[in-house]
C-alpha positions as CSV (number, residue, x, y, z in Angstrom):
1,X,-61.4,15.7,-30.7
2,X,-61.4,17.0,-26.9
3,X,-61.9,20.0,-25.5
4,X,-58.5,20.0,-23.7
5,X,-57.2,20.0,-27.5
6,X,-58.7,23.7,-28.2
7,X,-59.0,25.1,-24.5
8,X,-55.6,26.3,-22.8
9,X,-55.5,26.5,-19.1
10,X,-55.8,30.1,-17.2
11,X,-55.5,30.9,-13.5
12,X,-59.1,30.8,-13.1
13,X,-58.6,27.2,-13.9
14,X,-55.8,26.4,-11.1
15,X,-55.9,26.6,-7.2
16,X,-53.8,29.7,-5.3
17,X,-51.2,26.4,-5.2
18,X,-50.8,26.0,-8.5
19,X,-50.6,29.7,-9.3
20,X,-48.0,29.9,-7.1
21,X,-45.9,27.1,-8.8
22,X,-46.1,28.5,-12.0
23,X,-45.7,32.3,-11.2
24,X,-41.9,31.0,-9.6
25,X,-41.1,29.2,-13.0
26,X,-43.0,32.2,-15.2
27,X,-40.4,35.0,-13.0
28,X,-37.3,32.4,-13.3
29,X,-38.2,31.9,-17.3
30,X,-38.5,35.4,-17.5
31,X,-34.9,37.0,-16.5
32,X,-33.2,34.8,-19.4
33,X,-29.5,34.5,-19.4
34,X,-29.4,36.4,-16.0
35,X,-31.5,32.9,-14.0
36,X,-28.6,32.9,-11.5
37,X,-29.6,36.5,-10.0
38,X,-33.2,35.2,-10.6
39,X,-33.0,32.4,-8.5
40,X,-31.1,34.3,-5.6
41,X,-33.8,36.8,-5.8
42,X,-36.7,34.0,-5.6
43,X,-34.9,32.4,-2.8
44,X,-34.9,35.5,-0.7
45,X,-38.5,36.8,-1.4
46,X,-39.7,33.4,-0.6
47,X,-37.4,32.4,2.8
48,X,-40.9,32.1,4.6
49,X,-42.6,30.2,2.0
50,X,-44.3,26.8,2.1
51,X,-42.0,26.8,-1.7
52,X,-39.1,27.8,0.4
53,X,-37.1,24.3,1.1
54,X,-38.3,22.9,-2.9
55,X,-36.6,25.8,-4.6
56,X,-33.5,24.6,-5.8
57,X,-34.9,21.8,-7.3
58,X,-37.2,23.5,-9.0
59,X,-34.5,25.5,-10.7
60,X,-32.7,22.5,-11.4
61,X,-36.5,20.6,-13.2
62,X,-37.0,24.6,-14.7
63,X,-33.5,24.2,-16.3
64,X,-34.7,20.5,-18.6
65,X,-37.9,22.6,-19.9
66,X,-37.8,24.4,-22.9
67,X,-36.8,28.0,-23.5
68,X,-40.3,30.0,-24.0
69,X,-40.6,32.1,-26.9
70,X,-41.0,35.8,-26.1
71,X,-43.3,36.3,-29.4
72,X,-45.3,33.5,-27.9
73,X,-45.7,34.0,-24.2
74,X,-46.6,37.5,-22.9
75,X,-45.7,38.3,-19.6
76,X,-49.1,39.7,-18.3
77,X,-51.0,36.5,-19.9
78,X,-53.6,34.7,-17.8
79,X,-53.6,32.0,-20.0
80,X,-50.8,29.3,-19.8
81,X,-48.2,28.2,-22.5
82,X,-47.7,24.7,-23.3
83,X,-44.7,24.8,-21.6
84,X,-46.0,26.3,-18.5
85,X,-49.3,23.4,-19.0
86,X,-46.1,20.7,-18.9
87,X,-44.4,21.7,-15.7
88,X,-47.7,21.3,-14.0
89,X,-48.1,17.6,-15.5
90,X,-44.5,16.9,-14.6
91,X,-45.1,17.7,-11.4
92,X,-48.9,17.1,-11.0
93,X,-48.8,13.4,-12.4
94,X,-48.7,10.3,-10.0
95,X,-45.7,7.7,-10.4
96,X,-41.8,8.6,-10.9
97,X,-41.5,11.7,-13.0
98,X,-39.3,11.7,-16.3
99,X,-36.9,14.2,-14.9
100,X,-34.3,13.9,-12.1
101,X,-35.5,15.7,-9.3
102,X,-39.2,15.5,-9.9
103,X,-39.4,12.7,-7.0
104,X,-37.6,15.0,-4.8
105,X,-40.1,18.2,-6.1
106,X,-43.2,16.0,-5.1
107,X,-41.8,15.0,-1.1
108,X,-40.9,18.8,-0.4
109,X,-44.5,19.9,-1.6
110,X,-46.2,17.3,0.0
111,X,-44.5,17.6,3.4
112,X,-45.6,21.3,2.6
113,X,-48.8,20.6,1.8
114,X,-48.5,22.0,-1.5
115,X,-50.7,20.0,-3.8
116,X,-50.3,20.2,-7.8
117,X,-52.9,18.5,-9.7
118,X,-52.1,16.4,-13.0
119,X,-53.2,18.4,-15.7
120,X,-56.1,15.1,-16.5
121,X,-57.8,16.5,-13.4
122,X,-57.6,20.0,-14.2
123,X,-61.1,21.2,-15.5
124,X,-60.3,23.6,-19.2
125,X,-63.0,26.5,-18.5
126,X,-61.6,28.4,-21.4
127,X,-62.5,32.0,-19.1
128,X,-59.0,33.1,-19.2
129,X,-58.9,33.2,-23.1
130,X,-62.1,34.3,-23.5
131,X,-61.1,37.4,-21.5
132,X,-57.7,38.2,-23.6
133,X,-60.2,37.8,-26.8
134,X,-62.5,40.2,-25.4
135,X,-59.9,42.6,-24.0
């Protein structure tokens, strides 16, 4: 077996890109039935981000991912849920993405030079973890 089997992915592990990327999906995920006034709100906190002009289809790739559950995903986690680990591969991995407006996704962050790495060339350090164990 692999590391990658045992080791979930923290911040430490991503670039300020990536953290970006999934703190918009982790504040979307987390306002539940009320994503409409979520996504207003994400729209005008980030009108002068490099995220700005990839937001709505965002939404519309958050909206095919699974609902998290609460018991399983705290809010103030530095580790990643598997969910969270499969946006970044839906959006990190080369070729046509499985969902709809992945393609589209990929053009606005690269004309923003936004870069998402496939989650095969993210290195697992295990830090993140280690710290919520300690903690």
């Amino acid at each position: 077996m692999e590391i990658r089997e045992f080791v979930p992915f923290g911040y430490s592990d991503l670039t300020e890109d990536e953290v970006s990327f999934i703190t918009v999906y982790q504040r979307w995920q987390n306002n539940g039935p009320m994503r409409k006034v979520a996504e207003q709100s994400l729209i005008t906190l980030l009108q002068n981000d490099r995220l700005y002009d990839g937001l709505q289809p965002l939404f519309e790739l958050f909206h095919t991912f699974p609902e998290q559950d609460e018991d399983t995903r705290r809010r103030d986690s530095a580790v990643l849920s598997s969910v969270e680990e499969s946006l970044l591969d839906e959006i990190g991995s080369a070729g046509h993405g499985r969902k709809p407006s992945v393609e589209n996704i990929r053009s606005v962050l690269e004309s923003a030079n936004v870069r998402v790495r496939p989650v095969s060339e993210i290195p697992r350090s295990g830090y993140d973890r280690l710290v919520e164990q300690i903690d």
